[in-house]
Every structure is written in structure tokens, then in C-alpha cells.
N, C-alpha and C positions, 0 to 999 in steps of 0.2 A: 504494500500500500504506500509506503514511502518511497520504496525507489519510482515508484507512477508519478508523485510529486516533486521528486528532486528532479532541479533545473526548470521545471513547467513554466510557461510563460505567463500562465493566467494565475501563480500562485498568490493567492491572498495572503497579505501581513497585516496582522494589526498590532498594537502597544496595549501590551496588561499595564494594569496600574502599578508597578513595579519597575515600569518603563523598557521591559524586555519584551522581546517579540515573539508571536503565536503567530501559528501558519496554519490554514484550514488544515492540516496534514498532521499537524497534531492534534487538535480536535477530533479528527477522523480516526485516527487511531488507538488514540482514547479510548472515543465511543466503542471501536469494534472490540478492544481488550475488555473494556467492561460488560459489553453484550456477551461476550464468551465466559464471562467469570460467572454473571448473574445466571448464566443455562447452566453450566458445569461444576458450577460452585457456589450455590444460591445462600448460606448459610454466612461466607466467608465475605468479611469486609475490605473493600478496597478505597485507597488515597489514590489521588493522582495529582499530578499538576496541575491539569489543567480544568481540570470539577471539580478539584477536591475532594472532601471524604473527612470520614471521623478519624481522628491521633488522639486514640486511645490506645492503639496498640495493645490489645487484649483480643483471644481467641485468635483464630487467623485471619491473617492482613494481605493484603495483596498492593505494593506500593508500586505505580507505574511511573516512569517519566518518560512519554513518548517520541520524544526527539530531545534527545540531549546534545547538547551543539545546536539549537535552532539558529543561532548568529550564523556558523558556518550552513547548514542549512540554505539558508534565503540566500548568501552570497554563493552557491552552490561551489563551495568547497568541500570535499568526500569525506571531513572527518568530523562526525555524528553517529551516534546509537540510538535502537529503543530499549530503556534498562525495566526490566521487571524485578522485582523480590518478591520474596512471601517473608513475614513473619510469623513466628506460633508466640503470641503472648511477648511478642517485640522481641524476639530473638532471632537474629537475619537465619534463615533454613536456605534458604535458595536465592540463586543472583545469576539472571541472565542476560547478558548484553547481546 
């Protein structure tokens, strides 16, 4: 879903109020990590960057950041991730970039 976006002509940037940039690409991706967590994992609570979510870090977490590097990203520069974890009770279990 991201490399569909990286480079696109038409990609959308806007400024969070943090004054860093979001790209419908992350949005997008988001969305689709959370649509798969809430079928597969309806139980398990998720953070993200970019909807956020509960930091309570209790039970299991699923913390997304869907483009990491979004600066390099929009300047279409190749070095970016989408980083997932899970927690059990705030203790990192898994980490995928």
C-alpha cells in the first residue's frame, strides 16, 4: 500500500498540529492495520499515530507507526518503515519493521 504511494504525484500532505507531516498513505495504512487487528484481534487494543488509541498499556497493545520517515517519504527519499509492536501488559513481545 505504501510503495503504491511512494513518489505519487497526486500524494496528499497535510501539517498535524505538531507541525509534522501526514500523507493520505499513512492514514491509509493505519486504517487497513486497524481493520485487520479489529477482525483478527477484536479483544486486543491498538495506538497509532495517527488515531491514536488508549496508553494504558495493559492487556494487549498493538502500537502502529505507519510510515516512519514521513519527511523522507513526501521528499521521496527510500528510507522509511511501517513499524508495528505488540505489547502484553506494556512489555514490547514483538517488533516489526
Amino acid at each position: 500500500m505504501t510503495m503504491d504511494r511512494f513518489g505519487a504525484l497526486d500524494l496528499r500532505v497535510d501539517t498535524k498540529p505538531d507541525l509534522t507531516p501526514v500523507t493520505d498513505a499513512d492514514r491509509a495504512v493505519e486504517v487497513a492495520l486497524r481493520d485487520a487487528l479489529a477482525r483478527d484481534r477484536p479483544d486486543d487494543d491498538v495506538l497509532g499515530e495517527e488515531f491514536g488509541g488508549s496508553a494504558l498499556f495493559s492487556g494487549r497493545q498493538w502500537v502502529i507507526d505507519p510510515i516512519d520517515g514521513t519527511k523522507n517519504f513526501v521528499r521521496g527519499v527510500p528510507v522509511w518503515a511501517t513499524l508495528i509492536s505488540l505489547l502484553d501488559d506494556g512489555v514490547p513481545r514483538i517488533g516489526v519493521i
